[in-house]
C-alpha positions in Angstrom: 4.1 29.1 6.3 3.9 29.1 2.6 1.6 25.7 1.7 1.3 26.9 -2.0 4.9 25.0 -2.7 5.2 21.4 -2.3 8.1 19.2 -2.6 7.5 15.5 -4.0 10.7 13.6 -2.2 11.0 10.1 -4.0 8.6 7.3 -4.2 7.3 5.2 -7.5 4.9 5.9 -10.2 1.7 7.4 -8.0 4.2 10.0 -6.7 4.6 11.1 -9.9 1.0 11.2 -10.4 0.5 12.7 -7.3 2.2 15.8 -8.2 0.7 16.0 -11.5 -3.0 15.9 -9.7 -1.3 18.5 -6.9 0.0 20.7 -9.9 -3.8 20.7 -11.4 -5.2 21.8 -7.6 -3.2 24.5 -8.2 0.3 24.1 -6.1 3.3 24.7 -7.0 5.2 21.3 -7.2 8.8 20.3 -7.2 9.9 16.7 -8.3 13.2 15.6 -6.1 14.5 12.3 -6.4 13.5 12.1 -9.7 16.3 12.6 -11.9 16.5 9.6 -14.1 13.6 11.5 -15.7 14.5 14.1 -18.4 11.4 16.0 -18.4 8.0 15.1 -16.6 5.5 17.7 -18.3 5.1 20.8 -16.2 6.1 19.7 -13.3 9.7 20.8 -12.4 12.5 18.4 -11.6 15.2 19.7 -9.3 17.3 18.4 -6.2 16.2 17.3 -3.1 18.4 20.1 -1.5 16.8 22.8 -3.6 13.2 21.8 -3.1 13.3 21.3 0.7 14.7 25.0 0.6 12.0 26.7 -1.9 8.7 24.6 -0.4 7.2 24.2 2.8 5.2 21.2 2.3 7.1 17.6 1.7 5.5 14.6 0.7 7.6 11.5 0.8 6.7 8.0 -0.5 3.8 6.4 1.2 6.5 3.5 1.4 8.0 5.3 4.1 12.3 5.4 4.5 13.6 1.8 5.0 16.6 1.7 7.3 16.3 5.4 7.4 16.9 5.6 3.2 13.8 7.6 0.8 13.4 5.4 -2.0 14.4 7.4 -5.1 13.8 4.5 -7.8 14.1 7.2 -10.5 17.0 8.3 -9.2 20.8 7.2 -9.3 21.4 8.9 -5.9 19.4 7.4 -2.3 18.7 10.7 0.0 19.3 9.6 3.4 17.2 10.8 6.1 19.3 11.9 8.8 21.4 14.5 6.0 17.6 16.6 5.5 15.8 16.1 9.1 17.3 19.5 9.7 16.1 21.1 6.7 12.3 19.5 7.7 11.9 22.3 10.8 8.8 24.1 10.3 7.3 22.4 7.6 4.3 19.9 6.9 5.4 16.5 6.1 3.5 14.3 4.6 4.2 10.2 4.5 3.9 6.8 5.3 4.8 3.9 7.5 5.1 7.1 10.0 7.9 4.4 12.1 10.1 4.5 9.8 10.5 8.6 9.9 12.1 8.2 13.8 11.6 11.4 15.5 10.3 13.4 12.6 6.7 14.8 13.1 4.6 13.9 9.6 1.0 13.5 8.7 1.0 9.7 8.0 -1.4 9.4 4.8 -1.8 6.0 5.9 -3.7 6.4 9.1 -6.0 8.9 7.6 -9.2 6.4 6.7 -10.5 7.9 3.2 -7.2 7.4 2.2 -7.8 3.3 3.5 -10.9 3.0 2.4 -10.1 4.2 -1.4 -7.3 1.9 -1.2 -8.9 -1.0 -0.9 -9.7 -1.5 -4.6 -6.7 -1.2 -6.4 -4.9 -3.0 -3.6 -7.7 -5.8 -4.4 -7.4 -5.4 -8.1 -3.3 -5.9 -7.9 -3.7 -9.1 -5.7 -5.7 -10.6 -8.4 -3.1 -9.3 -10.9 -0.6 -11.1 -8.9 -2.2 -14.7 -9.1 -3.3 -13.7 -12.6 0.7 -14.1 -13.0 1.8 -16.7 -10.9 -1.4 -19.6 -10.6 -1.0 -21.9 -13.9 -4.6 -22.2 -14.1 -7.8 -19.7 -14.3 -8.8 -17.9 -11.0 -12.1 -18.7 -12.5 -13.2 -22.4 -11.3 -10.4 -22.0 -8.8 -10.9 -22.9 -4.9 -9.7 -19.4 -3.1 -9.4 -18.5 0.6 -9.4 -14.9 1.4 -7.7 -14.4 5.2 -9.3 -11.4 7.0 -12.5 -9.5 6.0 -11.1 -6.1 6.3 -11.4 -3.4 3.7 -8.9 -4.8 1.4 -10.2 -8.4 2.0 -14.1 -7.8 1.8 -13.1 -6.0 -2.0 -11.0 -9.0 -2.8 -13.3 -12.0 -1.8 -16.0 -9.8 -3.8 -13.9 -9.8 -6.6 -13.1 -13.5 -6.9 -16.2 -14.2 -6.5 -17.1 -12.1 -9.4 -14.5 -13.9 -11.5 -16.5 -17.0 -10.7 -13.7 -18.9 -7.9 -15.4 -20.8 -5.4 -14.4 -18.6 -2.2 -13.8 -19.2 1.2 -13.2 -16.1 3.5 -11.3 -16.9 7.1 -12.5 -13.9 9.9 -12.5 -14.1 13.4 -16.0 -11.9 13.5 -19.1 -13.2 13.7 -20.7 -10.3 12.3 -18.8 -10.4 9.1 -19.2 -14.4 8.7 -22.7 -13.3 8.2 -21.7 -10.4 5.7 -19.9 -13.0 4.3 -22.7 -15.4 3.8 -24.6 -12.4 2.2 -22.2 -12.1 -0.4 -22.8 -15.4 -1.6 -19.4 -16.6 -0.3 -18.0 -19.2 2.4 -17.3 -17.9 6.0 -14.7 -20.0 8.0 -13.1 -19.3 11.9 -9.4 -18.4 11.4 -8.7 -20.0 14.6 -9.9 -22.9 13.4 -7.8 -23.3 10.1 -5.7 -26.1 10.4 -4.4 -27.1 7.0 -4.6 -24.8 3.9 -5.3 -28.3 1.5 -8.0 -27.8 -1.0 -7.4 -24.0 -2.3 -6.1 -23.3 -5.1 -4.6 -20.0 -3.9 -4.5 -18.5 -0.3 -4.4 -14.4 0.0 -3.6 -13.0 3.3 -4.9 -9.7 4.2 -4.3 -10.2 8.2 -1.4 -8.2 10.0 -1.0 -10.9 12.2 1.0 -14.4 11.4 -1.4 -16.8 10.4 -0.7 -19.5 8.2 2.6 -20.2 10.5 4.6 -23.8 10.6 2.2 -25.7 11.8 -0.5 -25.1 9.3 2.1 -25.3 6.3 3.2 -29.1 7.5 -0.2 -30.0 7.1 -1.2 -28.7 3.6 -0.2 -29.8 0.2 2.9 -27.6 -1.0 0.9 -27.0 -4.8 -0.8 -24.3 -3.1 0.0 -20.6 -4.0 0.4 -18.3 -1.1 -0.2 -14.5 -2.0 0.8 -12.2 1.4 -0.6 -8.4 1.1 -0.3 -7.7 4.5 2.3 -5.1 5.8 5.9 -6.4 7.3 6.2 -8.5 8.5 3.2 -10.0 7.3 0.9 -12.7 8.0 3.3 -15.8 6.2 5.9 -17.6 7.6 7.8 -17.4 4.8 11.1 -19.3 6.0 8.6 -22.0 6.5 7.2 -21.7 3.2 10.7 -21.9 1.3 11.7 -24.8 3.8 8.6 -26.8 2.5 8.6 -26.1 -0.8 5.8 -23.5 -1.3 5.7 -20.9 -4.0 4.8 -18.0 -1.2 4.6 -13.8 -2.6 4.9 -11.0 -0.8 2.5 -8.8 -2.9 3.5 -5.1 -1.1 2.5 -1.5 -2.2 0.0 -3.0 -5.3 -1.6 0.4 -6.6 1.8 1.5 -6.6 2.9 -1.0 -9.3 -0.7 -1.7 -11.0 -2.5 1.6 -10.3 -0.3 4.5 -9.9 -2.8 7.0 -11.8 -5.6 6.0 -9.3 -3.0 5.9 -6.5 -1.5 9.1 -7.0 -5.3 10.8 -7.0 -5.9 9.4 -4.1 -2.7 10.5 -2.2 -3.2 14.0 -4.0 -6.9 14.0 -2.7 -5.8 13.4 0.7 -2.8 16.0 0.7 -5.0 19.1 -0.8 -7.5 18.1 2.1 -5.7 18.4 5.0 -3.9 21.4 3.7 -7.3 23.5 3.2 -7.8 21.8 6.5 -4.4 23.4 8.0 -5.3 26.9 6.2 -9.0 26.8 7.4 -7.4 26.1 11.3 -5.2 29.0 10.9 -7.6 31.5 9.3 -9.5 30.5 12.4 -6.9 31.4 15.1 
């Protein structure tokens, strides 16, 4: 198979990137999906028809296909995934959200753990952008509580506290209550948060439901509640709305706030596990 042509299906402003860093490795790159855009430097814009025909690697959004739709927001036509599955035969497939894809074999970028661990930051920085835009009052000075210590929420917590917010970080670990400690912030047992009174601004980072019903009766409704974890997240937002909290869903951040850094990092991960598929087949 011919990995030296790669197709860029749909997807925001780090796919865009992602080619261009892609074209600079020295592949071949066709934008599809992408039509909205009159030119996009040297990389060449065609449709989705014409580049699953010329290339044998696709990436698609790290966003994955919703309902079974690639999202093509620079594009005034959806592609729909069932009218190209049979044009995906024999290729390498690259995506996200590997669910969402059904039946069709990819490489999900998301699993892969450079890829997680390099995410971490602008996911971080775009959380903070979020409150930046929504809390009426400076995140410095503020009372913040940081759900989960994962990669996402250790960069986070570290963050605030860099901003000078007094921050509390909920884990379940007691390994990372002490890591915690040792970053000069506040470690509290999820299990044992009852109310979410006395923050300023609450981020989740946790895949499961944690601040559910319960918890929101008993805290003041002044608090902002910022959700970064994937669907269907860690809020109860029907709750939320019912009680009159101003509750975000903050998905795909480097997406909207760091799409150059994004797209390196998808690029990085792409060329990498194409030398990797090359070097495996050289070896056979």
């Amino acid at each position: 198979m011919n990995y030296d042509k790669i197709a860029v299906l749909g997807g925001d402003k780090r796919q865009l990137f992602a080619a261009d860093e892609l074209r600079k490795n020295g592949f071949e790159v066709y934008l599809a999906g992408f039509d909205k855009l009159e030119s996009c430097g040297e990389l060449k814009i065609i449709s989705p028809d014409e580049a699953l025909d010329l290339c044998g690697v696709v990436l698609f959004p790290v966003t994955g296909a919703a309902a079974g739709v690639i999202d093509c927001p620079f594009s005034d036509n959806c592609v729909l995934l069932d009218e190209i599955k049979h044009k995906l035969i024999d290729k390498l497939v690259f995506a996200g959200k590997s669910k969402s894809f059904g039946d069709i074999e990819i490489i999900d970028i998301l699993s892969d753990e450079e890829f997680a661990a390099r995410n971490a930051l602008p996911s971080a920085e775009g959380a903070v952008l979020v409150a930046l835009e929504s809390y009426e009052a400076t995140l410095a000075g503020s009372d913040t509580l940081v759900i989960g210590y994962g990669r996402i929420g250790k960069r986070l917590s570290r963050l605030l506290k860099a901003m000078n917010s007094r921050v509390t970080v909920a884990t379940r670990s007691r390994s990372k209550a002490n890591d915690i400690i040792l970053d000069g912030n506040t470690p509290v047992n999820t299990a044992h948060l009852k109310t979410l009174s006395g923050y300023d601004v609450v981020f989740n980072t946790a895949d499961a439901l944690v601040v559910d019903k319960n918890i929101l009766m008993n805290t003041d409704p002044d608090v902002l509640l910022i959700d970064l974890a994937s669907l269907p997240g860690g809020v109860d937002f029907e709750a939320g709305s019912e009680l009159g909290f101003t509750a975000l869903r903050a998905l795909a951040l480097p997406g909207k706030y760091s799409p150059r850094s994004a797209g390196k990092v998808v690029s990085d991960i792409v060329t990498r596990k194409l030398k990797e598929e090359f070097y495996c087949q050289n070896q056979a």
